[in-house]
C-alpha atoms as one frame of an Amber mdcrd trajectory, in Angstrom:
protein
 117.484 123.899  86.245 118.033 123.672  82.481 122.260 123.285  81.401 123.696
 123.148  77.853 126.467 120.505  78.396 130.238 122.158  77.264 132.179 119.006
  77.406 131.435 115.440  77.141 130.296 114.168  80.884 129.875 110.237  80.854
 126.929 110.548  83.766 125.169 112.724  81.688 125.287 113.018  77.613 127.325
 114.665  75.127 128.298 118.444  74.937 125.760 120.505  73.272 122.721 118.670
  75.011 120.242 120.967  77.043 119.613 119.143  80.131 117.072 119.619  83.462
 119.573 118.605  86.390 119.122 119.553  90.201 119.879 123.012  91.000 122.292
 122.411  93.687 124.083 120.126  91.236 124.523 122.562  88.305 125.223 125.968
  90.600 127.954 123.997  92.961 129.545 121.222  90.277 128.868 121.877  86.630
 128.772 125.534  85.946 132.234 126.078  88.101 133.933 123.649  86.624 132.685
 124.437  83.172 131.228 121.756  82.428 127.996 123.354  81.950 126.299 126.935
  81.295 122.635 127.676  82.376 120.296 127.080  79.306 119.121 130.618  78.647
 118.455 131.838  75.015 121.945 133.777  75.033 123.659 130.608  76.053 121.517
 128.779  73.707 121.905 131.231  70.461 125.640 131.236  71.306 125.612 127.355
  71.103 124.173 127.290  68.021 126.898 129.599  66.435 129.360 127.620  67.732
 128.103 124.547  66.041 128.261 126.149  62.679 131.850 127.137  63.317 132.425
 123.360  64.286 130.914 121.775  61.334 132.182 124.790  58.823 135.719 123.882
  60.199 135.036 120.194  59.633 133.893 120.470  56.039 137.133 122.700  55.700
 139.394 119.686  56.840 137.608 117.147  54.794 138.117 118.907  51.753 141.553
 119.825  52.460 141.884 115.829  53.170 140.591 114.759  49.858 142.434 117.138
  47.817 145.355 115.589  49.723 144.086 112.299  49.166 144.088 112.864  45.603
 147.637 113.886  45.411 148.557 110.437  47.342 147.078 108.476  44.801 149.604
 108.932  42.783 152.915 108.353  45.260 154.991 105.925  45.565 157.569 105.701
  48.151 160.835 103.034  48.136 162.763 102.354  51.250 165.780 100.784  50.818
 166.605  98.431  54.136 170.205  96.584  54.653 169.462  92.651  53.790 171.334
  89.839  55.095 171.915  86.220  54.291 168.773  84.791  52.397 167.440  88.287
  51.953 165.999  88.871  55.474 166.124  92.193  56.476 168.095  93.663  59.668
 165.173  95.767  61.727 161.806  96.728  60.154 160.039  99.620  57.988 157.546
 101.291  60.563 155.151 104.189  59.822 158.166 106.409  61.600 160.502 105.491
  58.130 157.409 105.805  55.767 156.502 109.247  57.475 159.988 109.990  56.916
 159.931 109.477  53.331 156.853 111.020  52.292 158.192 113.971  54.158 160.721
 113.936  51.907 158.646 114.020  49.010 156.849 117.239  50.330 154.103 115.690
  52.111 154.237 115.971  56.087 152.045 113.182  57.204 151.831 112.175  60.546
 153.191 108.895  61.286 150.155 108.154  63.498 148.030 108.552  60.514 150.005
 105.705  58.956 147.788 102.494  59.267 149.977  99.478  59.897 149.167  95.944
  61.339 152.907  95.390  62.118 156.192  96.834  60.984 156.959  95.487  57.628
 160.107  92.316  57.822 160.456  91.492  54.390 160.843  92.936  51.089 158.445
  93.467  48.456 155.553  95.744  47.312 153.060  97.214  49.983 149.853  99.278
  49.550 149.811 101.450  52.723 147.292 103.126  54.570 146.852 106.583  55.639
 143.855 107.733  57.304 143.555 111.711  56.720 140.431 112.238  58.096 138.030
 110.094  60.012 135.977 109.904  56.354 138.801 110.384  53.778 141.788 107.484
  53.212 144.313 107.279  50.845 146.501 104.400  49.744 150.489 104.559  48.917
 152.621 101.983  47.346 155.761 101.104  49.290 158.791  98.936  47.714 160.970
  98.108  50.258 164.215  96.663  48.534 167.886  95.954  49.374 170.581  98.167
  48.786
């Protein structure tokens, strides 16, 4: 029997693909569980109009991304951090306190979007990382100084 994969299955391919699998398999397992529909040219047609919807929706994000992108360019964020003897700072600037202070520039960013190696210990000047999309990044600079 021919299937068009709906989801991801690792013992078989990627969603979208059109498949020949036993028919036991697909009737009792895939189709049920919705993992798969029968490969007819309704099924088929309304696969390929998905698809368009997917990749219009992607080109959407992107260029909502970049625009956003563009606008980050031009940010810069300070965080001011309590310093003590020798100018070591008490705790750390994570992506939590930059999301924080983008957010309070007008920009909600996830902070999981923030690309940090490790929480930042020391003052100074930082260029930070922020993925938008998985094809569109945009650099911030960060001063962390003492109060």
């Amino acid at each position: 029997m021919k299937i068009i994969l709906r989801k991801d299955f690792e013992s078989l391919g990627k969603s979208g693909e059109i498949l020949e699998v036993k028919d036991g398999y697909a009737r009792n397992f895939l189709i049920p569980h919705g993992i798969a529909l029968k490969a007819d040219k309704t099924n088929i047609s309304r696969l390929e109009a998905e698809k368009k919807q997917q990749l219009l929706k992607l080109n959407k994000d992107k260029k909502a991304a970049e625009k956003l992108a563009e606008q980050l360019k031009k940010v810069s964020c300070t965080a001011t951090v309590t310093v003590g003897e020798e100018d070591k700072i008490f705790g750390s600037v994570t992506s939590q306190n930059i999301a924080e202070l983008l957010n309070e520039k007008g920009f909600d960013i996830d902070r999981k979007k923030i690309m940090l190696e490790d929480p930042i210990k020391a003052l100074g000047i930082y260029d930070i990382l922020i993925k938008l999309h998985p094809e569109v990044e945009a650099k911030i600079k960060l001063w962390v100084v003492k109060e």
